[in-house]
PyMOL Python script that loads the backbone (N, CA, C, O; Angstrom):
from pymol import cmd

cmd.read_pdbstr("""\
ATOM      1  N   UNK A   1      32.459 -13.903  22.730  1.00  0.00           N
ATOM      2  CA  UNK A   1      31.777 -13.908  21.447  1.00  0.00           C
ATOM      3  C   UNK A   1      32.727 -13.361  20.381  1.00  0.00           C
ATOM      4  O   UNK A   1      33.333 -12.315  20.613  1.00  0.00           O
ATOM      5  N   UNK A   2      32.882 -13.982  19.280  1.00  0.00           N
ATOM      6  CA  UNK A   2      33.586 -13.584  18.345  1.00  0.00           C
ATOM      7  C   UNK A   2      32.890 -12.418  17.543  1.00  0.00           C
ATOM      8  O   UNK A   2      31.667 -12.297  17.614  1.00  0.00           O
ATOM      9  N   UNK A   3      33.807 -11.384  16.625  1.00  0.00           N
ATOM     10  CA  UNK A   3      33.364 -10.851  16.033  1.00  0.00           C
ATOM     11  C   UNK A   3      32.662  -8.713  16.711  1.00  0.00           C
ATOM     12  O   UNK A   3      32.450  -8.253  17.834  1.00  0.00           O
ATOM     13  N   UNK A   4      32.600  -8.330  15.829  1.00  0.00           N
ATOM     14  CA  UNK A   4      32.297  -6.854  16.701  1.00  0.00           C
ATOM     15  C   UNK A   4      30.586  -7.026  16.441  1.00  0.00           C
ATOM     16  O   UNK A   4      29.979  -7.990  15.975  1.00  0.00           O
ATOM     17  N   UNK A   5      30.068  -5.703  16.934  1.00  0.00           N
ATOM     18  CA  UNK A   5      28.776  -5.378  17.191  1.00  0.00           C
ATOM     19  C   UNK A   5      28.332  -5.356  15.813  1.00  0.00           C
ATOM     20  O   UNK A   5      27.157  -5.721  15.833  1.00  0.00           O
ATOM     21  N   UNK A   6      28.693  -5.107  14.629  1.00  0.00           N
ATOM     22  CA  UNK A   6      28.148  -4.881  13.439  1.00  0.00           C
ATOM     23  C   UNK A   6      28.028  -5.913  12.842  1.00  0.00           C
ATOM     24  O   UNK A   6      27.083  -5.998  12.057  1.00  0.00           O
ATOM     25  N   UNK A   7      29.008  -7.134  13.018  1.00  0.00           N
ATOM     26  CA  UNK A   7      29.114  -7.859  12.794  1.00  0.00           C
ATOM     27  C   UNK A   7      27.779  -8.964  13.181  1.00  0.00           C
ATOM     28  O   UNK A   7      27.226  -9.628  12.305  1.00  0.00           O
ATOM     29  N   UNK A   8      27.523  -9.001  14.145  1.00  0.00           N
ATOM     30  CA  UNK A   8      26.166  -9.524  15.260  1.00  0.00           C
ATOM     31  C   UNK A   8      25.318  -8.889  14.628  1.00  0.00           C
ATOM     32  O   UNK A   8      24.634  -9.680  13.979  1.00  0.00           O
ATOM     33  N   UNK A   9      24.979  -7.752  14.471  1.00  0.00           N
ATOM     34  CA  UNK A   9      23.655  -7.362  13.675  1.00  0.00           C
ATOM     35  C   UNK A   9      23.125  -7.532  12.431  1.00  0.00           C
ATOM     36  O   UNK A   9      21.943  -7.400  12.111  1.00  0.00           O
ATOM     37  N   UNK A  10      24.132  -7.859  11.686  1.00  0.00           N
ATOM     38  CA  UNK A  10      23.910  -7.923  10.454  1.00  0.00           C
ATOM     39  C   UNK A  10      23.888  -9.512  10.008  1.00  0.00           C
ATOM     40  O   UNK A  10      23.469  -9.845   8.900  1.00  0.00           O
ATOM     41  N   UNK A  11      24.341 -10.389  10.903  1.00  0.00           N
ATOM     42  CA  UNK A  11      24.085 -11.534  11.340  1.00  0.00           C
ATOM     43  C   UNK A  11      22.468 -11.945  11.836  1.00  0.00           C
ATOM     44  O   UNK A  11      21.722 -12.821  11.399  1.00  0.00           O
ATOM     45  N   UNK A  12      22.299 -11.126  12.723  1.00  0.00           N
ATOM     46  CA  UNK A  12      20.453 -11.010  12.893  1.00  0.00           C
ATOM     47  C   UNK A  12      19.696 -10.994  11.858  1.00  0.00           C
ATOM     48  O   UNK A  12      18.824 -11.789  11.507  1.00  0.00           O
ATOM     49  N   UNK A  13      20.195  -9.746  11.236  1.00  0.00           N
ATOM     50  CA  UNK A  13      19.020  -8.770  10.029  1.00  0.00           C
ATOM     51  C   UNK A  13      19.269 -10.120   9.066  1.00  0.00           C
ATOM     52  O   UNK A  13      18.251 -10.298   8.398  1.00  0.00           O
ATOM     53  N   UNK A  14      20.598 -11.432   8.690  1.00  0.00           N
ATOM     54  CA  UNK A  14      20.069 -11.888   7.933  1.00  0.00           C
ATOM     55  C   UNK A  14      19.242 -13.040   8.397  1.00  0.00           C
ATOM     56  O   UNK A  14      18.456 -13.566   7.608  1.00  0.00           O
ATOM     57  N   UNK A  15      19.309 -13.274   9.066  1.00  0.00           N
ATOM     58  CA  UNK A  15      18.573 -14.491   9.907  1.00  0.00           C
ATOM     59  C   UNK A  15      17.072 -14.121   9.989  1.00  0.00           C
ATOM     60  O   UNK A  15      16.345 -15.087   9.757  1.00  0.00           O
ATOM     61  N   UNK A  16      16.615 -13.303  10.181  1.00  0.00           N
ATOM     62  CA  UNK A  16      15.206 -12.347   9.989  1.00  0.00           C
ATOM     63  C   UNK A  16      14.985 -11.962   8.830  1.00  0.00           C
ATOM     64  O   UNK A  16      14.050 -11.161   8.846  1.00  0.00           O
ATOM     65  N   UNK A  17      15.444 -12.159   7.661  1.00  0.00           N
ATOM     66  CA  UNK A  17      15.370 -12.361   6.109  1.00  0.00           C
ATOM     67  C   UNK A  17      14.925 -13.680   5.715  1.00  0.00           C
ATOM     68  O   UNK A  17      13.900 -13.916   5.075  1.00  0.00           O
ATOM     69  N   UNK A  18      15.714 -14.474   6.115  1.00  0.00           N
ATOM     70  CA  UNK A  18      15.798 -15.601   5.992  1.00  0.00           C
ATOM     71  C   UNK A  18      14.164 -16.429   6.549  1.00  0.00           C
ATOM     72  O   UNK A  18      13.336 -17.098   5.930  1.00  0.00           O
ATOM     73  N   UNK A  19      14.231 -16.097   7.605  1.00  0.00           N
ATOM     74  CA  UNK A  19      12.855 -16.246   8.171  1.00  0.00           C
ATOM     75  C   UNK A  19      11.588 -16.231   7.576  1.00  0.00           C
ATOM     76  O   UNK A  19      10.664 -17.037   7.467  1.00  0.00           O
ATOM     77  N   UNK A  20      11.897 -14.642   7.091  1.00  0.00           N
ATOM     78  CA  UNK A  20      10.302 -13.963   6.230  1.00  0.00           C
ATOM     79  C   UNK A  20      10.554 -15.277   4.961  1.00  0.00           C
ATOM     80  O   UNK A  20       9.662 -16.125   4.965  1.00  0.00           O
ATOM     81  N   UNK A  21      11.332 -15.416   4.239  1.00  0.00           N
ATOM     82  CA  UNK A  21      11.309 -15.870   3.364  1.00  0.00           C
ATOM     83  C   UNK A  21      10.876 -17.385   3.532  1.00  0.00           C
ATOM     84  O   UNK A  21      10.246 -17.914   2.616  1.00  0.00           O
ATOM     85  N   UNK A  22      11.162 -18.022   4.551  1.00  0.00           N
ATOM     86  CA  UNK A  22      10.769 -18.937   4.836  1.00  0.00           C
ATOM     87  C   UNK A  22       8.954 -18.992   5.254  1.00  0.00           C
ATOM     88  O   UNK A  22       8.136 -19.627   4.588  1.00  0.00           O
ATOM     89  N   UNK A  23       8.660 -18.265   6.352  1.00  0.00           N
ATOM     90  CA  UNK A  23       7.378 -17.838   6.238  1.00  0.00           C
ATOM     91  C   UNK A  23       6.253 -17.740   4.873  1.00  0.00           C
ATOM     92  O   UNK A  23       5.392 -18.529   4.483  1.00  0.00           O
ATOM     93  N   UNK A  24       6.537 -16.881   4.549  1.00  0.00           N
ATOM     94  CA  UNK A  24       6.317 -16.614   3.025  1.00  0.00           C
ATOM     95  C   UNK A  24       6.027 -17.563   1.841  1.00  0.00           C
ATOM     96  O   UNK A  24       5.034 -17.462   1.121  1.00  0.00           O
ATOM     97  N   UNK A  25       7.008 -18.506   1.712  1.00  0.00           N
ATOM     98  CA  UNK A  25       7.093 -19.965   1.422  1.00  0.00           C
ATOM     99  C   UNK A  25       5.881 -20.761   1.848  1.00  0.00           C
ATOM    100  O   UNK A  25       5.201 -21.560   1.204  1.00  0.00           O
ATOM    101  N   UNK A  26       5.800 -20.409   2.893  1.00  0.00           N
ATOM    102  CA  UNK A  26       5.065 -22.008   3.855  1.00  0.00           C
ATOM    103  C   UNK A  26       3.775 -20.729   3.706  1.00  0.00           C
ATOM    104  O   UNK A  26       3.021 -21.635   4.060  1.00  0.00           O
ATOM    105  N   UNK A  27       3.134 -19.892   3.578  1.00  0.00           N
ATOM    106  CA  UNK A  27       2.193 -19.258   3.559  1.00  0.00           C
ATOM    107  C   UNK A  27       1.796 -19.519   2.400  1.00  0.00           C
ATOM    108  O   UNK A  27       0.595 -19.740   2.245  1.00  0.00           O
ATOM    109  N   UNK A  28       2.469 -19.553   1.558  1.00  0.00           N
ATOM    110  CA  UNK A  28       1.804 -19.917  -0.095  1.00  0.00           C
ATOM    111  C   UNK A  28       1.621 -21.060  -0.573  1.00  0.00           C
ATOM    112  O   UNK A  28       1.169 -21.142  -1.716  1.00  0.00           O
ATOM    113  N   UNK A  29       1.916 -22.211   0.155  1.00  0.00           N
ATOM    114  CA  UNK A  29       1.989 -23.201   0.559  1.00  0.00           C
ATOM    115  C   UNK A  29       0.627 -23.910   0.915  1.00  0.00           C
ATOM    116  O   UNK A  29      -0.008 -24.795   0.342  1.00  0.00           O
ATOM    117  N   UNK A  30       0.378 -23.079   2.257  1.00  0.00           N
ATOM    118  CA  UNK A  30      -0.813 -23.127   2.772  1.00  0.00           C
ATOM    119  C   UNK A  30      -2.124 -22.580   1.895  1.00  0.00           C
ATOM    120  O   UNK A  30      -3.125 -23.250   1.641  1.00  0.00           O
ATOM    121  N   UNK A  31      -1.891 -21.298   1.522  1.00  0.00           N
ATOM    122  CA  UNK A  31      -3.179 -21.012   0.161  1.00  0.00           C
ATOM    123  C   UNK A  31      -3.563 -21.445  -0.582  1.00  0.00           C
ATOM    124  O   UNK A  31      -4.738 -21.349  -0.938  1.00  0.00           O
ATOM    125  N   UNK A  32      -2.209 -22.456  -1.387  1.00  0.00           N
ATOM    126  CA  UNK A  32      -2.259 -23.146  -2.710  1.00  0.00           C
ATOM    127  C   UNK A  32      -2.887 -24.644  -2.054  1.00  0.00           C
ATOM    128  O   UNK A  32      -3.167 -25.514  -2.880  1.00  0.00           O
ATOM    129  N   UNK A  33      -3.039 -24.850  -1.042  1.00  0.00           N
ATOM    130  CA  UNK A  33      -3.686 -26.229  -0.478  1.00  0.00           C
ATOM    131  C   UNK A  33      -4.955 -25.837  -0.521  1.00  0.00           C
ATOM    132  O   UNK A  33      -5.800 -26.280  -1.298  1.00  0.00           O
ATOM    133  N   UNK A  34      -5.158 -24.810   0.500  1.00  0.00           N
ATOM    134  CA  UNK A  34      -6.827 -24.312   0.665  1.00  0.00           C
ATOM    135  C   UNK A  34      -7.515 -24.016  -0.311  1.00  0.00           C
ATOM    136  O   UNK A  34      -8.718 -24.276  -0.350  1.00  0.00           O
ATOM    137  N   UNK A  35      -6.753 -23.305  -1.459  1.00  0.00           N
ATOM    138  CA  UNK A  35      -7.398 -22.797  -2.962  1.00  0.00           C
ATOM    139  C   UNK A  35      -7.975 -24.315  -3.606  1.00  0.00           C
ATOM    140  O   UNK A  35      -9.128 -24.414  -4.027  1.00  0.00           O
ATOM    141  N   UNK A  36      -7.017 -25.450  -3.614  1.00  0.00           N
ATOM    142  CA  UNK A  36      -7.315 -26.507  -4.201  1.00  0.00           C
ATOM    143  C   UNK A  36      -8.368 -27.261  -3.466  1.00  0.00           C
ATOM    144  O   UNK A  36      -9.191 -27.963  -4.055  1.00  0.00           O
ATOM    145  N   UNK A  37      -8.341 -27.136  -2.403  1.00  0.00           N
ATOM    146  CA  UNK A  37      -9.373 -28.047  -1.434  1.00  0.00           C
ATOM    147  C   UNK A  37     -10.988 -27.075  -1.636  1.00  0.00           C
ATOM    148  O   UNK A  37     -12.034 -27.619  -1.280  1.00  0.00           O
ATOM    149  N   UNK A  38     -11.004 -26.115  -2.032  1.00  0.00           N
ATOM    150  CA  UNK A  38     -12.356 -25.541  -2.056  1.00  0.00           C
ATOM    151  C   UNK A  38     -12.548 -25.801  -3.101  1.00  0.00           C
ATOM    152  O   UNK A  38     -13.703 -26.209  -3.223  1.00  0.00           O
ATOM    153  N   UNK A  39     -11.703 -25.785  -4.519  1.00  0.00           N
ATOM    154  CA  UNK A  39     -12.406 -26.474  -5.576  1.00  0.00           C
ATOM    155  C   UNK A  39     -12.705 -27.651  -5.832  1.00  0.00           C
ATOM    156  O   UNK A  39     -13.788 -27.788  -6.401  1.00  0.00           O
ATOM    157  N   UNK A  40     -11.844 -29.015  -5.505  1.00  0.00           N
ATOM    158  CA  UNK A  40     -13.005 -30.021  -5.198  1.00  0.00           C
ATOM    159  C   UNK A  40     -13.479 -30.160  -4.635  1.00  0.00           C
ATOM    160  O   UNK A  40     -14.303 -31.070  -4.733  1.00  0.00           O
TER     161      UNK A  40
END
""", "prot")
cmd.dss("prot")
cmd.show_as("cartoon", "prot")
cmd.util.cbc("prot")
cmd.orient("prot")
């Protein structure tokens, strides 16, 4: 594996950023559908 141990983690922590943010996205996503579907 290339690279040291700090290197790998901080590689994680952004990948698990990345994630939430993606999550997050697709969660508001999902509200802004359901919000619209209960009003018509």
């Amino acid at each position: 594996m290339k690279g040291s141990n700090n290197r790998h983690k901080l590689n994680q922590r952004i990948a698990r950023l990345h994630q939430q943010i993606s999550d997050t996205r697709k969660d508001w996503h999902f509200k802004l559908a359901h919000h619209l579907c209960d009003q018509g």
